[in-house]
VOPAGU-2260 file (C-alpha; in pm, 1 decimal, decimal comma):
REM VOPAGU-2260
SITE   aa  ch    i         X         Y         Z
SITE  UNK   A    0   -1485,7   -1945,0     488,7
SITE  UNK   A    1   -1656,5   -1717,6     707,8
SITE  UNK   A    2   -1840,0   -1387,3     655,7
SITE  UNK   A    3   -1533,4   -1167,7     785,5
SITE  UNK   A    4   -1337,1   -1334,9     611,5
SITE  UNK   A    5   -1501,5   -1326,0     252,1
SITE  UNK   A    6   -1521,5    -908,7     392,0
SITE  UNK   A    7   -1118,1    -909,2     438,0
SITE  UNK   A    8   -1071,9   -1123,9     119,9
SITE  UNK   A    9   -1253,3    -877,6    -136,1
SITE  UNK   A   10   -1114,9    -591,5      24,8
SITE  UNK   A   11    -761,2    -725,8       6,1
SITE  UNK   A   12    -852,6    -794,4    -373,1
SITE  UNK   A   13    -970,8    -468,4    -443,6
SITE  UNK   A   14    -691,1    -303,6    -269,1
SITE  UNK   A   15    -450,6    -494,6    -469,9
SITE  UNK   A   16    -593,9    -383,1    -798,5
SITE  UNK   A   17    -565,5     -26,4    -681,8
SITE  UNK   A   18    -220,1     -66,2    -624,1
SITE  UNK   A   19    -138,9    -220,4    -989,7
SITE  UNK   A   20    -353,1      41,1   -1104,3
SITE  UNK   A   21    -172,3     320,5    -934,7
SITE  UNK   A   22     148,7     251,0   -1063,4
SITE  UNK   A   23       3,1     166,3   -1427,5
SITE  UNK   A   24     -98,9     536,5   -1472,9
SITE  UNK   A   25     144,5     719,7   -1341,4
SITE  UNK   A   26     327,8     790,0   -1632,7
SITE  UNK   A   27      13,2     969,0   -1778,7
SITE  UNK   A   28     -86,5    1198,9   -1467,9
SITE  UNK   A   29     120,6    1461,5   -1568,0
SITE  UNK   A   30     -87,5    1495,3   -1923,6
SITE  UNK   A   31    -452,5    1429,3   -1805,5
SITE  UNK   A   32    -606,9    1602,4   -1493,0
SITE  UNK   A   33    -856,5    1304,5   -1432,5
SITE  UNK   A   34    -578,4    1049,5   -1412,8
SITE  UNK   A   35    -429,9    1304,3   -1176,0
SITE  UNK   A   36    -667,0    1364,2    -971,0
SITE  UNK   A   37    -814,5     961,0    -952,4
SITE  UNK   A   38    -446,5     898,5    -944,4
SITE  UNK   A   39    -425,9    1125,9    -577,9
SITE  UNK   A   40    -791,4    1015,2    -488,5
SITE  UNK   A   41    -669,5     636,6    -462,2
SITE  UNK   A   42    -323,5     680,2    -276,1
SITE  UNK   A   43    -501,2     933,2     -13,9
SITE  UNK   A   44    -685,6     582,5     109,9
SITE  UNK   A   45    -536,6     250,0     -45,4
SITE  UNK   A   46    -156,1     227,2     101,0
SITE  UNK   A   47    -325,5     295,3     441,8
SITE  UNK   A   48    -636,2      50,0     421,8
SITE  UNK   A   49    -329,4    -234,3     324,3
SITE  UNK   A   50    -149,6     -91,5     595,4
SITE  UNK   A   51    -432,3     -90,4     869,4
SITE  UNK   A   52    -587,8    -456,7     742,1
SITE  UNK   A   53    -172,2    -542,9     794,7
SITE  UNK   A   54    -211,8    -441,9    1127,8
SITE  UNK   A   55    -546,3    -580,9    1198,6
SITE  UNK   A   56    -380,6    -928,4    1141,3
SITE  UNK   A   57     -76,8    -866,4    1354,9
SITE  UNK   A   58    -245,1    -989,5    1662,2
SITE  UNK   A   59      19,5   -1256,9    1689,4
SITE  UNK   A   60     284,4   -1032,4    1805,3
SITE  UNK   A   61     301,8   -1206,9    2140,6
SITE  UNK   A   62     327,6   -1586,8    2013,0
SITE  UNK   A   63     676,6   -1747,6    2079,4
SITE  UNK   A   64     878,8   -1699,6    1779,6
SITE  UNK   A   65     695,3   -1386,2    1586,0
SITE  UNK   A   66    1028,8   -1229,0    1535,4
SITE  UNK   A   67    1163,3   -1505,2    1375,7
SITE  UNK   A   68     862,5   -1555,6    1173,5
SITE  UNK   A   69     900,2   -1194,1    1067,6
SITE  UNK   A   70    1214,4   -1224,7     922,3
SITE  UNK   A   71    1083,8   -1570,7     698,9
SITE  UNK   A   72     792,5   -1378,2     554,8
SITE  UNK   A   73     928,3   -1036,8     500,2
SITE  UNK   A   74    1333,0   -1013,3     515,9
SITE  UNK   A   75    1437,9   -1275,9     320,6
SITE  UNK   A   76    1148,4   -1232,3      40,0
SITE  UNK   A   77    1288,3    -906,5      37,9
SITE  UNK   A   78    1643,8    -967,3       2,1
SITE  UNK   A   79    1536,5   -1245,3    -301,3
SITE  UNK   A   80    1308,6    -942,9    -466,7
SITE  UNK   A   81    1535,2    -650,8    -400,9
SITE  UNK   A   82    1857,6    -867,4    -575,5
SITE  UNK   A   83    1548,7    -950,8    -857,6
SITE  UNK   A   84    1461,6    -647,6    -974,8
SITE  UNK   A   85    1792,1    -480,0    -905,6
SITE  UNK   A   86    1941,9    -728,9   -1199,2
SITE  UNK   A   87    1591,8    -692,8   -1382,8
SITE  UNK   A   88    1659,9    -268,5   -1379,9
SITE  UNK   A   89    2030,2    -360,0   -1490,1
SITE  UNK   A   90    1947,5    -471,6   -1816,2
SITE  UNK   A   91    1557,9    -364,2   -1896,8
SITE  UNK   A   92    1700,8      52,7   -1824,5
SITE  UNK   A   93    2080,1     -54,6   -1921,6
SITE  UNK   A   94    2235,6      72,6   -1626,7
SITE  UNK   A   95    2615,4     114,2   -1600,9
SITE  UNK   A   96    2700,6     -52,7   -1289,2
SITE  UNK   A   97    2504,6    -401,4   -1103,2
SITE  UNK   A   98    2496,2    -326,2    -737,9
SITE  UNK   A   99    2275,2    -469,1    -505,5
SITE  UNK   A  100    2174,1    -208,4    -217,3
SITE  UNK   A  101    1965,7    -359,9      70,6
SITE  UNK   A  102    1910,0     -27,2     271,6
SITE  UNK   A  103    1743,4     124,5      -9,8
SITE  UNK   A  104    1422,8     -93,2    -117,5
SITE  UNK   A  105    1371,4     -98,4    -521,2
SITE  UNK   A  106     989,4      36,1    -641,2
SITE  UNK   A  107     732,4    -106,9    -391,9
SITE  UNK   A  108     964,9    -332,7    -210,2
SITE  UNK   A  109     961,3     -89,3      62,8
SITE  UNK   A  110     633,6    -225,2     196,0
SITE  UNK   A  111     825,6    -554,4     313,5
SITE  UNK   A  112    1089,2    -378,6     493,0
SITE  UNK   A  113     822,2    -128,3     637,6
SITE  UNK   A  114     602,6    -387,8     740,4
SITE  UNK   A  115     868,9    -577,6     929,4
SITE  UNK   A  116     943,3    -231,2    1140,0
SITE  UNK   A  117     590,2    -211,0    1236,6
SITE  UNK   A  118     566,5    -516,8    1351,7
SITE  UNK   A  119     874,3    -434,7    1535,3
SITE  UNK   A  120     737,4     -99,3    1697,5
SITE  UNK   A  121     407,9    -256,8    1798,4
SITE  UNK   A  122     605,3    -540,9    1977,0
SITE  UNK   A  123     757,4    -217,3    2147,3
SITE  UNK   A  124     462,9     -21,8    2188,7
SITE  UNK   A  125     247,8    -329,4    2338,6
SITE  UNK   A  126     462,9    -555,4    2467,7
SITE  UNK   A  127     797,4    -353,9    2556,7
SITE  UNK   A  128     606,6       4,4    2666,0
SITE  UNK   A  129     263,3    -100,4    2743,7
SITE  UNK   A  130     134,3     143,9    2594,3
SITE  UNK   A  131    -250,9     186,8    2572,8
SITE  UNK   A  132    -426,8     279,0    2243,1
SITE  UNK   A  133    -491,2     649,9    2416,0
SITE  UNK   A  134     -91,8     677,7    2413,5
SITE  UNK   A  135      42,0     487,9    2119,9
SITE  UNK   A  136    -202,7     613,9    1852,5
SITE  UNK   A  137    -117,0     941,5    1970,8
SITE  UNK   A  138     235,1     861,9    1971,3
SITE  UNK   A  139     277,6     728,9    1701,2
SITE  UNK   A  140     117,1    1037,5    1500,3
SITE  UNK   A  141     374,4    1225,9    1638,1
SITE  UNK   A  142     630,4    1053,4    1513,9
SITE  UNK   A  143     461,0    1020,7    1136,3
SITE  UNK   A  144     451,7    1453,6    1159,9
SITE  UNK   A  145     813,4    1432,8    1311,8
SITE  UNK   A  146     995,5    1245,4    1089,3
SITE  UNK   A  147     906,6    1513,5     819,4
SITE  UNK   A  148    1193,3    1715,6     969,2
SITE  UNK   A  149    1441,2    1451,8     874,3
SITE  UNK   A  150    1625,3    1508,9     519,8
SITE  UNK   A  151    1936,0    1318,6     500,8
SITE  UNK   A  152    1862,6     957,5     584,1
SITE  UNK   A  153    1442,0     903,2     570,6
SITE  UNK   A  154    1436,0     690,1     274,9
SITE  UNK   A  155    1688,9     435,3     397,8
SITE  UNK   A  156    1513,0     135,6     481,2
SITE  UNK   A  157    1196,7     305,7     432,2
SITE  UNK   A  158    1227,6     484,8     744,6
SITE  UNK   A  159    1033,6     762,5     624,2
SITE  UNK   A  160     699,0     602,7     527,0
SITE  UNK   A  161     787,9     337,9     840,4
SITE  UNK   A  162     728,4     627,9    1064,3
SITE  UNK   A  163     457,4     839,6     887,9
SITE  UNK   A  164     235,7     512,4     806,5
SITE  UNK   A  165     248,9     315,4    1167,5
SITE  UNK   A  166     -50,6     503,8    1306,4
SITE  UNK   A  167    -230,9     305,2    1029,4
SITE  UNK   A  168     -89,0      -3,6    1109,3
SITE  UNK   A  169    -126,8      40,2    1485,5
SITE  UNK   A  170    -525,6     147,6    1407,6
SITE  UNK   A  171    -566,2    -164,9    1249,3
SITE  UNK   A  172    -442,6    -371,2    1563,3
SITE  UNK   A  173    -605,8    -208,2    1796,4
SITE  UNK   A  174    -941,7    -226,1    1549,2
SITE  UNK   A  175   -1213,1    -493,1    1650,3
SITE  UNK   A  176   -1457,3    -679,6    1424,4
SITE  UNK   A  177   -1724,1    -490,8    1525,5
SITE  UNK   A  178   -1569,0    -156,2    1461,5
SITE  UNK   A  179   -1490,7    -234,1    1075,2
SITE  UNK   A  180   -1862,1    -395,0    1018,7
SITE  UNK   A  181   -2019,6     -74,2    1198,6
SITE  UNK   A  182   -1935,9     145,8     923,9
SITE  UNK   A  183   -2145,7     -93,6     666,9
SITE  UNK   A  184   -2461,7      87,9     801,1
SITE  UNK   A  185   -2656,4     236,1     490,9
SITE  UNK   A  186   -2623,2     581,8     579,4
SITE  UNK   A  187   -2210,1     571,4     650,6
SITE  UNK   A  188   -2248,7     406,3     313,4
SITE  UNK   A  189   -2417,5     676,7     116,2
SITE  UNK   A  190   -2169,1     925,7     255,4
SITE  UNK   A  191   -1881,1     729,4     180,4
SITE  UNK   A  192   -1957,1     777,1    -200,5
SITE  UNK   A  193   -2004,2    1118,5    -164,2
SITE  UNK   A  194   -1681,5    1170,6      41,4
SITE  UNK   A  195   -1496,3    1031,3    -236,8
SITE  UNK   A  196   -1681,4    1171,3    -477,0
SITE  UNK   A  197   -1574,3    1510,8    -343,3
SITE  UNK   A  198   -1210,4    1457,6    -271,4
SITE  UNK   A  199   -1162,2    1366,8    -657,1
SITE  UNK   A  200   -1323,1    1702,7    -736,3
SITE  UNK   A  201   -1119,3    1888,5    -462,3
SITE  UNK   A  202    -849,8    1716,8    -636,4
SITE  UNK   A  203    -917,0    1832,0   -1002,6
SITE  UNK   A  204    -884,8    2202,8    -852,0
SITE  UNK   A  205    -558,6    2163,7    -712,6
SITE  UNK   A  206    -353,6    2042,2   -1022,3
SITE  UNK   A  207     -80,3    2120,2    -894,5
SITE  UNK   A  208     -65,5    2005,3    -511,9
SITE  UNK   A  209     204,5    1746,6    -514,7
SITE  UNK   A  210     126,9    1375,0    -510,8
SITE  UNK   A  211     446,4    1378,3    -250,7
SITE  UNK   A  212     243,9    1457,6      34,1
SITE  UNK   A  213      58,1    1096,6     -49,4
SITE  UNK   A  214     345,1     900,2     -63,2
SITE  UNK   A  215     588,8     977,8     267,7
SITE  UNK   A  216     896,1     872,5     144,8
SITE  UNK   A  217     993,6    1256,6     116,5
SITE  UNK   A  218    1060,8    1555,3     424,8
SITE  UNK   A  219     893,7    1854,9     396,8
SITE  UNK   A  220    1164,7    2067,2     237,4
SITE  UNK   A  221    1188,7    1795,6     -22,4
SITE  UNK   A  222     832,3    1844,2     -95,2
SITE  UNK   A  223     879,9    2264,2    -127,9
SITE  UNK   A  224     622,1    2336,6     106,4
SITE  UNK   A  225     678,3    2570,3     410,0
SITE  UNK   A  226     863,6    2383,6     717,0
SITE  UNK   A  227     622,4    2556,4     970,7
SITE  UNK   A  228     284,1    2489,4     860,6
SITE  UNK   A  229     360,7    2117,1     748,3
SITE  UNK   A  230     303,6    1934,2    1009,1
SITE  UNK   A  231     -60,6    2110,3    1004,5
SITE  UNK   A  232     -71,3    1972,0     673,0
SITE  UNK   A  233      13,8    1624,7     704,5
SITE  UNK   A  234    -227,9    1656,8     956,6
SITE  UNK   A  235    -462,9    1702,9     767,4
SITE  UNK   A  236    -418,0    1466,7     549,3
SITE  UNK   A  237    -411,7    1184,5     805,9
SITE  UNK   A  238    -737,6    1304,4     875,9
SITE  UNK   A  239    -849,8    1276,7     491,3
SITE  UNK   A  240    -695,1     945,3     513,3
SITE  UNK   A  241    -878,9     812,4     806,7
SITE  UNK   A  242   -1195,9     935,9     630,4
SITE  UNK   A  243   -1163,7     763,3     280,7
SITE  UNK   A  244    -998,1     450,5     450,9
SITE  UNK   A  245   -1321,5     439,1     641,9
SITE  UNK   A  246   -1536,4     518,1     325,4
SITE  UNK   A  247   -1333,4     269,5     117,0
SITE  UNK   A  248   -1440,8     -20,4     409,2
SITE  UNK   A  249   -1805,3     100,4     402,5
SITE  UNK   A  250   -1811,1       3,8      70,3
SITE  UNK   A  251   -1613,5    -360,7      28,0
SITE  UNK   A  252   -1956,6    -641,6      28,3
SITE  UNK   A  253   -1906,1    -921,0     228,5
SITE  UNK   A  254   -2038,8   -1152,0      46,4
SITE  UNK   A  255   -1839,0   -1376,3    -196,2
SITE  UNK   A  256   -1773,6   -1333,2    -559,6
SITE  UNK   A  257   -1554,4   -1472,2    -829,8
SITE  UNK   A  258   -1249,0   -1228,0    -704,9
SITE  UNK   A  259   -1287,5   -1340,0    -340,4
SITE  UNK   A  260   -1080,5   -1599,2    -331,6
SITE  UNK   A  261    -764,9   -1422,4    -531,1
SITE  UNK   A  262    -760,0   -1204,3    -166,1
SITE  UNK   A  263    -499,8   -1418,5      -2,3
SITE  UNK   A  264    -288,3   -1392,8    -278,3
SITE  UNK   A  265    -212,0   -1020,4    -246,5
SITE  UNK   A  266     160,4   -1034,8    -178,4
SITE  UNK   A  267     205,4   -1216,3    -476,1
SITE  UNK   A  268      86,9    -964,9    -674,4
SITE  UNK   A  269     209,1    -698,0    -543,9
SITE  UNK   A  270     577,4    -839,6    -574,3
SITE  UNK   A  271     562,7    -950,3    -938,0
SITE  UNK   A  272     347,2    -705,4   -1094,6
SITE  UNK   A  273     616,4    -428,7   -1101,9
SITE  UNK   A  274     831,4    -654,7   -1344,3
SITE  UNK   A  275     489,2    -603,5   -1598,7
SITE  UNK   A  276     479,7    -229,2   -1460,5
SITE  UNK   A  277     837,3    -145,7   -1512,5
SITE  UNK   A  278     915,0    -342,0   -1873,7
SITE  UNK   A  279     562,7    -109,1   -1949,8
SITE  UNK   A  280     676,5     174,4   -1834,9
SITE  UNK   A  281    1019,4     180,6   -2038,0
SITE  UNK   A  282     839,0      66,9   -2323,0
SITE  UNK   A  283     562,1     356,7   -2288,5
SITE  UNK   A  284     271,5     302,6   -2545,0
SITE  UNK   A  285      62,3     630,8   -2621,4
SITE  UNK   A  286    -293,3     512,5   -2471,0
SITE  UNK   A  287    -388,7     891,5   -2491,6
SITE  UNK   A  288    -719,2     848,9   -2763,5
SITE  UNK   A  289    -975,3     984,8   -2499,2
SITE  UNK   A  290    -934,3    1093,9   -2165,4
SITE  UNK   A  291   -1220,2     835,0   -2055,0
SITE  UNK   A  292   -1125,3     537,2   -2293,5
SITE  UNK   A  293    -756,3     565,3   -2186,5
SITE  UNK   A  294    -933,3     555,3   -1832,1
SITE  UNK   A  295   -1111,1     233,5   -1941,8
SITE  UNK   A  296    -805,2      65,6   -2144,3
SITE  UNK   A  297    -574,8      93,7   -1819,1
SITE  UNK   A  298    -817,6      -3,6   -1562,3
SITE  UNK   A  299    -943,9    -296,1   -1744,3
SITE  UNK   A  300    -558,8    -413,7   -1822,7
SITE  UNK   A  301    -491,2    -355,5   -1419,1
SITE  UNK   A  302    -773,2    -552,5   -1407,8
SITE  UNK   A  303    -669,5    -842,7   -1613,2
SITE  UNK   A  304    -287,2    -820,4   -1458,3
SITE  UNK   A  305    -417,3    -850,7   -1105,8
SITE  UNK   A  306    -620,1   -1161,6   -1138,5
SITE  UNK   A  307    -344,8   -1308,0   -1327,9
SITE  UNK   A  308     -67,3   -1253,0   -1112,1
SITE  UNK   A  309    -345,3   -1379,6    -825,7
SITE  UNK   A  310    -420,1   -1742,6   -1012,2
SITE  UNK   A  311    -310,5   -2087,2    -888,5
SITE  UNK   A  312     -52,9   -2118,6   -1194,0
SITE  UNK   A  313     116,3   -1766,2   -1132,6
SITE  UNK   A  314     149,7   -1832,7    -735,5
SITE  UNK   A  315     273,2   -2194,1    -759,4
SITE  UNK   A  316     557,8   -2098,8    -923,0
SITE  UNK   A  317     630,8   -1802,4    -717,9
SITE  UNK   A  318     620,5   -1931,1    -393,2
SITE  UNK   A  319     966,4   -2109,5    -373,3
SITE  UNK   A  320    1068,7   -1745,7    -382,0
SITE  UNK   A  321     769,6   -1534,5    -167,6
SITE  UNK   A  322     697,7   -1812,0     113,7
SITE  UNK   A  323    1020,6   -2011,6      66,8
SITE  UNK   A  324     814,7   -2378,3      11,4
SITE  UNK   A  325     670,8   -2543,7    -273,8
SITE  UNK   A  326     340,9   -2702,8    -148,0
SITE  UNK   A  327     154,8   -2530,1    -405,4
SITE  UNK   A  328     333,4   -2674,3    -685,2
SITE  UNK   A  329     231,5   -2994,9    -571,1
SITE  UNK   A  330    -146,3   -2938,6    -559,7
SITE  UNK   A  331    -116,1   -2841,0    -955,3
């Protein structure tokens, strides 16, 4: 394994456990400001590191048969996960009616269907358009502060947080090797802990900006916030994002550890781990002894769930369903 890859590996890894972490205090933002603001800290830069290491390793976009290849690793995974968990929600919330709606992506599953539409529009954008990086990054930011405007239809098929989270993807294809190791220089480094640092500060004074903003699946009159100024706003936040995303890289080694190798398995995880999520969430348990030792007790439990859902075991038996094949099962 080479160096860029043990680099890509860990930072997949720690992404992952961000994600599962994310979702595992949720329920308790609204009664602690540090899980609040940690809680907006972490989604102003994970979802768009995935998203732009996603599009880093989209390069293949012009090899016969990509489309097709799309729809093997992302649309029918999908369609097996979002039939899953819609039975799984039937009886773990005892819902009244069983219906399986494939425009409307259960939990997380919207990542699949949104990463199969950026691979879509970068096919268009490169391929289709032409478009150089001076006109399609552009572009495409455009369209992420445009499709705030839209009210009736944006979370159908993810079409929302397709539109305002392709500049990410599209950064990371355009992105070379030497641009992601260039911000491990020691003083990018030391300013990347202090940039975060400072946004989770910024964040515990504003209590009561909504985590909305972070998550664009909603317009801007969903959010409540003033149709003129916010475009201006999400502007601003791509430009946090950018920032922290940058920061976050800075700070991934590239060297291996005992997590390294649990980086390929990120998909897994992030498709099974809202069946733990969910049946935890319905089943709430009151964590609340300290503010820093519930901190502690749900990081180290995101912790635990991560590399689990990320071992040999866990994976083998999943992939019949993620990768459609069973080679892994084998190697057991």
């Amino acid at each position: 394994m080479s160096k860029r890859d043990y680099f890509f590996d860990n930072a997949k890894f720690i992404l992952i456990f961000l994600v599962v972490f994310g979702h595992a205090i949720q329920p308790y933002i609204a009664e602690d400001p540090l899980l609040l603001s940690l809680y907006k800290t972490i989604y102003f830069f994970h979802m768009p590191a995935f998203i732009l290491v996603a599009g880093y390793f989209a390069k293949g976009i012009h090899e016969k048969g990509h489309i097709r290849k799309l729809v093997k690793k992302l649309i029918i995974p999908y369609l097996i996960f979002q039939t899953i968990y819609t039975i799984y929600y039937y009886f773990l919330r005892n819902e009244q009616s069983l219906v399986v709606d494939p425009f409307n992506p259960q939990w997380s599953l919207w990542f699949l269907v949104s990463m199969f539409f950026w691979s879509l529009l970068l096919i268009l954008f490169v391929d289709v358009l032409k478009l150089s990086w001076k006109t399609a990054l552009p572009l495409s930011i455009a369209l992420g502060l445009l499709i705030g405007f839209v009210n009736d239809f944006s979370q159908i098929l993810s079409i929302s947080r397709t539109f305002v989270f392709f500049p990410f993807f599209l950064l990371g294809y355009y992105a070379k090797r030497n641009h992601i190791y260039a911000l491990k220089r020691k003083p990018f480094r030391l300013a990347a802990f202090f940039s975060l640092t400072v946004v989770l500060l910024f964040m515990m004074l504003l209590p009561n900006w909504s985590t909305q903003w972070l998550l664009g699946s909603h317009s801007y009159e969903n959010i409540g916030a003033a149709v003129e100024i916010s475009p201006f706003i999400r502007m601003t936040i791509y430009a946090i994002n950018v920032w922290l995303v940058a920061s976050f890289f800075s700070l991934v080694p590239d060297k291996k550890y005992f997590y390294t190798k649990w980086g390929k398995n990120t998909l897994y995880v992030y498709l099974l781990h809202g069946f733990i999520i969910q049946l935890f969430r319905e089943n709430l348990i009151d964590i609340v002894i300290h503010p820093y030792v519930s901190l502690v007790l749900i990081m180290a439990a995101s912790w635990v769930l991560t590399i689990i859902l990320s071992t040999n075991w866990i994976t083998a038996v999943a992939q019949p369903l993620i990768e459609l094949k069973a080679n892994r099962l084998k190697k057991l």
